[in-house]
ZAFI-857640 format. One record per residue: residue number from 1; x, y, z of N, C-alpha, C in turn. Coordinates in Angstrom, 2 decimals, decimal comma. Layout:
N
- NUM	X	Y	Z	X	Y	Z	X	Y	Z;
...
This chain:
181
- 1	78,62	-174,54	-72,30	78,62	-175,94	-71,90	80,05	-176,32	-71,55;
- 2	80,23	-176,32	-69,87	81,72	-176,50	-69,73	81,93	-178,55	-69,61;
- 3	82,89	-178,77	-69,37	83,38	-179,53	-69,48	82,43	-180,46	-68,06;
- 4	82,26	-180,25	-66,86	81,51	-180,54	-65,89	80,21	-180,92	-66,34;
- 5	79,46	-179,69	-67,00	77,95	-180,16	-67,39	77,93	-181,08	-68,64;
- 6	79,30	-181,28	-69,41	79,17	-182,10	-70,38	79,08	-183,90	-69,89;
- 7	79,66	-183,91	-68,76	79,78	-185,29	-67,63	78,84	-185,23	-67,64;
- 8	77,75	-184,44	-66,78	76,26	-184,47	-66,09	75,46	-185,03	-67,52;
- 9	75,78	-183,91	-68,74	74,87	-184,88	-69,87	75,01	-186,09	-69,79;
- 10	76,29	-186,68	-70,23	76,67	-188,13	-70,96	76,18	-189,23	-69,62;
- 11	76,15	-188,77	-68,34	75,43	-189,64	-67,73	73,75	-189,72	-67,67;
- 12	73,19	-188,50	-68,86	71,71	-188,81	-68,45	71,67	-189,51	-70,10;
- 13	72,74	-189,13	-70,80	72,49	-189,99	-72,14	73,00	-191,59	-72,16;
- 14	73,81	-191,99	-70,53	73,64	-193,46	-70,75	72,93	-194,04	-69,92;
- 15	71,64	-193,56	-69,29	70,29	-193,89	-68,49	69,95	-194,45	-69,60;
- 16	69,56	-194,29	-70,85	68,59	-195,48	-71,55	69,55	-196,14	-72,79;
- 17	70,97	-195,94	-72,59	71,67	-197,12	-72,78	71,93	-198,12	-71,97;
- 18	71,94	-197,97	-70,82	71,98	-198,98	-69,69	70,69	-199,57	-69,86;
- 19	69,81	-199,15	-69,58	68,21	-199,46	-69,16	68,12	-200,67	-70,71;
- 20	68,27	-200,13	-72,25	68,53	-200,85	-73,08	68,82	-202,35	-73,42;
- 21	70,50	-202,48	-72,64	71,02	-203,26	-72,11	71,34	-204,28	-71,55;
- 22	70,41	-203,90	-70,35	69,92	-205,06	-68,84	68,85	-205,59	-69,71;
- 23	67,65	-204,48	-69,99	66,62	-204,95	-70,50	66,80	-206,14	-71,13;
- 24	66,90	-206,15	-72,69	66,68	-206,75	-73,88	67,41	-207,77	-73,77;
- 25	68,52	-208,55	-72,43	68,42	-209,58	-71,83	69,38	-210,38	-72,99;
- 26	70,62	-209,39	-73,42	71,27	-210,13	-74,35	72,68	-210,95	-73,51;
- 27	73,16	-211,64	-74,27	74,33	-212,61	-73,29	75,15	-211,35	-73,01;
- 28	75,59	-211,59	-71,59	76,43	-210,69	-70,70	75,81	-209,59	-70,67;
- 29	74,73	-208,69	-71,41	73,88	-207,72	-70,85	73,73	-207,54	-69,54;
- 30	73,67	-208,41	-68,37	73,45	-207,69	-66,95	75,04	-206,77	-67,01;
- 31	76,28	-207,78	-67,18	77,32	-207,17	-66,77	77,72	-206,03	-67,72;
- 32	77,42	-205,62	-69,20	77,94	-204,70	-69,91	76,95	-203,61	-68,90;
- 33	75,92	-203,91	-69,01	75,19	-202,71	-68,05	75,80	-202,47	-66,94;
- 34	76,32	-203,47	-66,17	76,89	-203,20	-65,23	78,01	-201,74	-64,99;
- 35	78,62	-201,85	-66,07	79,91	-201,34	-66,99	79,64	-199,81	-67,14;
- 36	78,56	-199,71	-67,84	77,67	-198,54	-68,36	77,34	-197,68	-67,08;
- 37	76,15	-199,30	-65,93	75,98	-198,00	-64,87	77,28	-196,98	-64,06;
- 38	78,28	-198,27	-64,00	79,24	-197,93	-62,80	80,38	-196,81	-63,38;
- 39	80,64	-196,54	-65,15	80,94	-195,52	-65,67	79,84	-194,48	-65,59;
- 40	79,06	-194,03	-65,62	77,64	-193,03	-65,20	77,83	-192,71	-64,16;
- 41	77,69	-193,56	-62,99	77,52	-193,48	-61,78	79,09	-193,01	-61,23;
- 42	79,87	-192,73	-61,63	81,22	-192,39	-61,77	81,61	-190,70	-62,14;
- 43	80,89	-190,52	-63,12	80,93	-189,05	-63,76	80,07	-188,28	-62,33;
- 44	79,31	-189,02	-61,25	78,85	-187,95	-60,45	80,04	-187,33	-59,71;
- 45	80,06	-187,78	-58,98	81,87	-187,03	-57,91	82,48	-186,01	-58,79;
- 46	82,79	-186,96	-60,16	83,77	-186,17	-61,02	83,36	-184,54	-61,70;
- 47	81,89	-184,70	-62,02	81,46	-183,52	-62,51	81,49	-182,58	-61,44;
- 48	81,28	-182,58	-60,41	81,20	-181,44	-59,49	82,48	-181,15	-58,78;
- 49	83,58	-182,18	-59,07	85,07	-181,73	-58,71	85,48	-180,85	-59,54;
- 50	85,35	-181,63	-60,87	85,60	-180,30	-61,78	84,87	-179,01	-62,06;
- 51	83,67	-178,99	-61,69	83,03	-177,50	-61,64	83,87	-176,55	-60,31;
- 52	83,78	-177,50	-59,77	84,42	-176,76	-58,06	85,69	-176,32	-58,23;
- 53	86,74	-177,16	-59,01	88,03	-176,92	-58,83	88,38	-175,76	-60,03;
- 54	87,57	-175,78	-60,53	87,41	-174,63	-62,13	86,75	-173,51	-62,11;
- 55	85,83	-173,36	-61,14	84,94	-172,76	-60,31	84,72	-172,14	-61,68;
- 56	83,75	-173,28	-62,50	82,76	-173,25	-63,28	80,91	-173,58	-62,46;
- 57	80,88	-173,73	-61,94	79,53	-173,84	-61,36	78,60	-173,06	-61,78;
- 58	77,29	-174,24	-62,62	77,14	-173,21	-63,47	75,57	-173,52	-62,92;
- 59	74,14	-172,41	-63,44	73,02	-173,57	-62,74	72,27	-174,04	-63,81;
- 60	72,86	-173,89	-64,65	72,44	-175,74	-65,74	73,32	-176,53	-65,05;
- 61	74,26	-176,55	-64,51	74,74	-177,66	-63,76	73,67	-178,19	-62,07;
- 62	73,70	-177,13	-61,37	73,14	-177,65	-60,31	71,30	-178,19	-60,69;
- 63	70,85	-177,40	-61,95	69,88	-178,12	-62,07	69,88	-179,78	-62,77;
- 64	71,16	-179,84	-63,62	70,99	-180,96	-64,32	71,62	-182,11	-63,48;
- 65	72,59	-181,75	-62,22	73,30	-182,84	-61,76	72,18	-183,67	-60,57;
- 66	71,41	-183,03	-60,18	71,26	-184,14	-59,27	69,15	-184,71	-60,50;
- 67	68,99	-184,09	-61,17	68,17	-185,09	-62,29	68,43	-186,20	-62,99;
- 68	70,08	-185,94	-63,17	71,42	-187,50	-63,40	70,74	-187,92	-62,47;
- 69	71,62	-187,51	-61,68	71,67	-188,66	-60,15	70,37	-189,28	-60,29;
- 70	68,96	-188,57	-60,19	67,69	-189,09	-59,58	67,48	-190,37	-61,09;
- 71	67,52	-189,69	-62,23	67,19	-190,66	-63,37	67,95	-192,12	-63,63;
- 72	69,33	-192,27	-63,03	70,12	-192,97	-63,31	69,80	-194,34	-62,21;
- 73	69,44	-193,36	-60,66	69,28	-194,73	-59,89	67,82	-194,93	-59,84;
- 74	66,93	-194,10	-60,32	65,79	-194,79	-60,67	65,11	-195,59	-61,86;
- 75	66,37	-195,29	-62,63	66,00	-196,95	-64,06	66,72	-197,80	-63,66;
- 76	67,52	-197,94	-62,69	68,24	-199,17	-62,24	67,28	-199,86	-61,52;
- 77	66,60	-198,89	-60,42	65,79	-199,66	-59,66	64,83	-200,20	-60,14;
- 78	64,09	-199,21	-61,27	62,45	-200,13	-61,53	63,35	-200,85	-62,67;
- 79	64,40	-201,25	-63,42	64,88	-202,27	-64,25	65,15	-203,44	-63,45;
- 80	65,42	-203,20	-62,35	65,53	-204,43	-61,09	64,75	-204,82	-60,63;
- 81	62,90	-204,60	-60,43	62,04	-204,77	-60,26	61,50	-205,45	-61,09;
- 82	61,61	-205,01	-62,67	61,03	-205,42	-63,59	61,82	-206,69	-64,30;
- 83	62,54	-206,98	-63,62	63,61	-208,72	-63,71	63,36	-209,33	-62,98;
- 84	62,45	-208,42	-61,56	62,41	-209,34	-60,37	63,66	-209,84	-59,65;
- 85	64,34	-208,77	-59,89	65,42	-208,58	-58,64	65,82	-208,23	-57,52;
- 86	64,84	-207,11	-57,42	64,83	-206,34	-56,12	63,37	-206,35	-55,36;
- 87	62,66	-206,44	-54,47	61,03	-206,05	-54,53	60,55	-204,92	-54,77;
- 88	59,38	-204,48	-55,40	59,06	-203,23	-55,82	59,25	-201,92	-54,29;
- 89	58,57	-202,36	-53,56	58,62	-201,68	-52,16	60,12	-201,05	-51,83;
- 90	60,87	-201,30	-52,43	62,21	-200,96	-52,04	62,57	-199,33	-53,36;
- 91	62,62	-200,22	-53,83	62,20	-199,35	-55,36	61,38	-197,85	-55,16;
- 92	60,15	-197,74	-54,78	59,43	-196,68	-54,27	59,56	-196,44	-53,35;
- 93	59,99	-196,83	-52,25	60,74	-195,92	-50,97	62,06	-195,37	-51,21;
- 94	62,68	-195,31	-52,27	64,07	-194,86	-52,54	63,47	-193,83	-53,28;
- 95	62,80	-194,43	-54,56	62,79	-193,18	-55,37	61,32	-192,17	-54,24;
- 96	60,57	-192,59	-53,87	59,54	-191,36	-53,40	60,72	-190,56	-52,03;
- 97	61,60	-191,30	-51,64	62,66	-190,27	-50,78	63,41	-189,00	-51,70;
- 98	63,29	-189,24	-53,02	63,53	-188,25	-53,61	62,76	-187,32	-54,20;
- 99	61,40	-187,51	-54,24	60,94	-186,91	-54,46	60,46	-186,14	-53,59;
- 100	60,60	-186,43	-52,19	59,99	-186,02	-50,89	61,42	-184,87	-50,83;
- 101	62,38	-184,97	-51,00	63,45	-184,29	-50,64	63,41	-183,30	-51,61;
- 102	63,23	-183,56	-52,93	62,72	-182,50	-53,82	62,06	-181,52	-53,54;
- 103	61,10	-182,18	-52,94	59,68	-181,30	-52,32	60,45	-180,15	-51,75;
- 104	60,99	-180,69	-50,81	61,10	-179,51	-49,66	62,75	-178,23	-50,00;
- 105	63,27	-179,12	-50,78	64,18	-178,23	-51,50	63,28	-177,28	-52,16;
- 106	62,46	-177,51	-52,94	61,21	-176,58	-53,47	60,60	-175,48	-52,85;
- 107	59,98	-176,06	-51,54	59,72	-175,16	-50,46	60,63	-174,16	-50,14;
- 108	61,70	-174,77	-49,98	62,80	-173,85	-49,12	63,19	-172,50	-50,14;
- 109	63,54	-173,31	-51,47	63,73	-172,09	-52,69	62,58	-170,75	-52,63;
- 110	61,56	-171,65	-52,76	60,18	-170,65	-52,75	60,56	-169,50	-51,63;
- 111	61,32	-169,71	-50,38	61,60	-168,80	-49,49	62,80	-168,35	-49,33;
- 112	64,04	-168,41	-50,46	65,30	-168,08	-51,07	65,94	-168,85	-49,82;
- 113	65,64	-170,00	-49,56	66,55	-171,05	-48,38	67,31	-172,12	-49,78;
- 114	68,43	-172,01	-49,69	69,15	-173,02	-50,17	69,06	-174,62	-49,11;
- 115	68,70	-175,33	-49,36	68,98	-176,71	-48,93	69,84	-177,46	-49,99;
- 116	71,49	-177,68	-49,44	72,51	-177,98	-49,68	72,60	-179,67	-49,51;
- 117	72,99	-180,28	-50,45	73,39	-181,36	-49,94	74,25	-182,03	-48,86;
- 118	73,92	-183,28	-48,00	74,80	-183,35	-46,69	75,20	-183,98	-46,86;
- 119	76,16	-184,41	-45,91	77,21	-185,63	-45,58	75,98	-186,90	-45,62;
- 120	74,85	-187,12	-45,16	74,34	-188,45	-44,87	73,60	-188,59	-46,83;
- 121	72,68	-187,51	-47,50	72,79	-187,87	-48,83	73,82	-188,01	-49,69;
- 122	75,11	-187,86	-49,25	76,39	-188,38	-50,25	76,69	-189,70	-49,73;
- 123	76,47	-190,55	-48,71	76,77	-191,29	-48,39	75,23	-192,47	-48,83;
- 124	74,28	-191,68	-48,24	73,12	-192,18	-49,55	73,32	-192,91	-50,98;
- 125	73,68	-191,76	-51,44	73,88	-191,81	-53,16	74,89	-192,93	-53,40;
- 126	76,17	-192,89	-52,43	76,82	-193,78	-52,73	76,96	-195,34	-52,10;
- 127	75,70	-195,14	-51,35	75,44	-196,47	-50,41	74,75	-197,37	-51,90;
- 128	74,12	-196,49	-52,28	72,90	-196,70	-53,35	73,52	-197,10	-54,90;
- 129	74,93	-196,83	-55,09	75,27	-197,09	-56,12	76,39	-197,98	-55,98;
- 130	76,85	-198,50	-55,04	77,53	-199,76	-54,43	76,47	-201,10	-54,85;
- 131	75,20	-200,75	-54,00	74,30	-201,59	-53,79	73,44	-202,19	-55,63;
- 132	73,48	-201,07	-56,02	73,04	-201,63	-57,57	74,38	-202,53	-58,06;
- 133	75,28	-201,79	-58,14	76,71	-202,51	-58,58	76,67	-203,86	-58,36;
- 134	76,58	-204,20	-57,39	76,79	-205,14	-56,45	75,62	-206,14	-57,25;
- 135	74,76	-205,63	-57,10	73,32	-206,38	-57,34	73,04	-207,19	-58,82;
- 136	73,59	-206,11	-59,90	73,80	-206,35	-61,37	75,49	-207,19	-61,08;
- 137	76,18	-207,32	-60,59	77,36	-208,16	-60,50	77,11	-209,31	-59,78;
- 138	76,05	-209,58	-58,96	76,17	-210,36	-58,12	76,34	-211,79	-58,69;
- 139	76,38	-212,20	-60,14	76,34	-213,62	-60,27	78,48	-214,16	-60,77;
- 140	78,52	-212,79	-60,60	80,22	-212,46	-60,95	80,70	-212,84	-59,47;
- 141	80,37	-211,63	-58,56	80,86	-212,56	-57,47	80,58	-213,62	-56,27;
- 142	78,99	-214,25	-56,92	79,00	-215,59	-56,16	80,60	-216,68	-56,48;
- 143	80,75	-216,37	-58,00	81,96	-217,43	-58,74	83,06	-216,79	-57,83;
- 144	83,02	-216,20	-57,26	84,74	-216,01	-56,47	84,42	-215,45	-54,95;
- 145	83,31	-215,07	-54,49	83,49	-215,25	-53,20	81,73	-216,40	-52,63;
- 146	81,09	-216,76	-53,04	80,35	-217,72	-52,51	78,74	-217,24	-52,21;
- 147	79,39	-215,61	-52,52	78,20	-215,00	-51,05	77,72	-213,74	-51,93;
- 148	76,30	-213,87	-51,96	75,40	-212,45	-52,40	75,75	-211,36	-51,75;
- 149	76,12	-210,10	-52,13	76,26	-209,35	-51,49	75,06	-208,04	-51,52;
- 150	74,90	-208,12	-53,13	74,07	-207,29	-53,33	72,77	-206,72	-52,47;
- 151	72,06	-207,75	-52,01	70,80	-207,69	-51,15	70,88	-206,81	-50,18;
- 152	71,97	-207,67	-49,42	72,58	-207,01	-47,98	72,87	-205,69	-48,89;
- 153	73,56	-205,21	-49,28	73,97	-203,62	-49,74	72,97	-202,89	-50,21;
- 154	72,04	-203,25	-50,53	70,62	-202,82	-50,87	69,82	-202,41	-49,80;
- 155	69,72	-203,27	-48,61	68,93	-202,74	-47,03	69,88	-201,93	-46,09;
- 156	71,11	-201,48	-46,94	72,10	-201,10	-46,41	72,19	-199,63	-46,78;
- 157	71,91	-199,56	-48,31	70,94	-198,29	-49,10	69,94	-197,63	-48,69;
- 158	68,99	-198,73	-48,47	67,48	-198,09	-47,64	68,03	-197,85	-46,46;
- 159	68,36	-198,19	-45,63	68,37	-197,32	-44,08	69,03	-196,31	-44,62;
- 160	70,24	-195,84	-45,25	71,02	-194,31	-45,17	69,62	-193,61	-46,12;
- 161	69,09	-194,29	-46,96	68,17	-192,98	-47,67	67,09	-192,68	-46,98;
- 162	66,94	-193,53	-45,95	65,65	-193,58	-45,21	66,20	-192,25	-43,98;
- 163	67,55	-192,63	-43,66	68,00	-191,64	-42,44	68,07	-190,28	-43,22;
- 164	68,44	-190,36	-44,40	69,06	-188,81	-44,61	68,16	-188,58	-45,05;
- 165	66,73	-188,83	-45,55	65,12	-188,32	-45,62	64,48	-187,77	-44,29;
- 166	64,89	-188,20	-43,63	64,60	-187,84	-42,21	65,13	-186,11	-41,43;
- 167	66,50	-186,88	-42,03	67,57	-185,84	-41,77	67,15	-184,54	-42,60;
- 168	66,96	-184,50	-43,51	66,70	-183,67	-44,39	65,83	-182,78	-44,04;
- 169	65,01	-183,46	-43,44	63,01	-183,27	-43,27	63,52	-182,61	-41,62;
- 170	64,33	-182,73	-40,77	64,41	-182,00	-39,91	65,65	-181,03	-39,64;
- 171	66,10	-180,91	-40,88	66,89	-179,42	-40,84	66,34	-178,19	-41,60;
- 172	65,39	-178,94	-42,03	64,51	-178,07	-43,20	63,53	-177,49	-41,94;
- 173	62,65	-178,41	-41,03	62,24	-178,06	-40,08	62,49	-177,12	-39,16;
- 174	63,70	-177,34	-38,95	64,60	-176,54	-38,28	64,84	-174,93	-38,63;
- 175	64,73	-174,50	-40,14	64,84	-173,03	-40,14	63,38	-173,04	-39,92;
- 176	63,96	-171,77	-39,52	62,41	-170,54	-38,60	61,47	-170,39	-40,16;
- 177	61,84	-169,89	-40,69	61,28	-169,51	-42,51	60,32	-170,41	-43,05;
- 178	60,53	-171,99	-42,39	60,09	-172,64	-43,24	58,91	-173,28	-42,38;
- 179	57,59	-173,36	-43,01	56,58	-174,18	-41,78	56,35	-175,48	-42,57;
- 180	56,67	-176,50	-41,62	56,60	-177,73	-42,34	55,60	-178,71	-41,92;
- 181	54,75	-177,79	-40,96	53,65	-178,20	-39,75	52,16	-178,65	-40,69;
């Protein structure tokens, strides 16, 4: 257990301290969660710099880092649903884009095809964790700039997860190996 997969844990062990948190709707609870997600959501970059730069890469890491990722922004989302923050529809088109992308990472393994993460799902992930930020802060910065931002950064989320689902779904297409017909 190097130091990298110990990050990847402590962010799936503060998924239901956050979730906790927001929940149970105690004073300043949106923003300590806030705190919680945006430290979590923080250890991603970091864990895989340090596997990379240590060239520890391990595959309890590649299996456990992106189950972080998927668990972390999917109790944000259905915790945002379930406050009636976000609409549910948004919520299940994010998370079923991951599971759809799962899928075909699946497929591809089944035929020893690595499907690597791209430039448009890192920009995803982090469109997506702006947009929660934003969303759980948003009553912080109506008091100093006037203006919701969160929402907007949220349909700003869905189009990149919506593109790089796409994207995904036609590079996967794209090898000969794989029939996606």
């Amino acid at each position: 257990m190097n130091l990298a997969n110990k990050l990847t844990l402590s962010r799936i062990f503060l998924v239901p301290l956050f979730m906790l948190v927001l929940l149970i709707r105690i004073p300043f609870g949106k923003y300590i969660a806030a705190v919680i997600f945006i430290i979590a959501a923080s250890t991603d970059g970091l864990d895989g710099y340090i596997a990379r730069k240590r060239k520890q890469i391990t595959n309890l890491g590649k299996l456990m880092d992106p189950l972080a990722d998927k668990l972390l922004i999917s109790a944000a989302l259905i915790s945002l649903v379930e406050m009636g923050e976000i609409p549910a529809w948004i919520a299940v088109l994010i998370i079923g884009r991951e599971f759809f992308v799962t899928g075909l990472r699946s497929i591809a393994a089944a035929e020893g095809i690595v499907i690597a993460a791209s430039k448009l799902g890192k920009i995803k992930t982090v469109t997506q964790i702006v947009a929660i930020s934003a969303l759980l802060l948003d009553d912080v910065l109506l008091n100093f700039i006037n203006v919701s931002f969160g929402k907007y950064l949220l349909y700003i989320a869905v189009f990149f997860t919506l593109w790089s689902g796409i994207d995904y779904y036609l590079n996967a297409k794209k090898t000969s190996r794989l029939n996606l017909e």
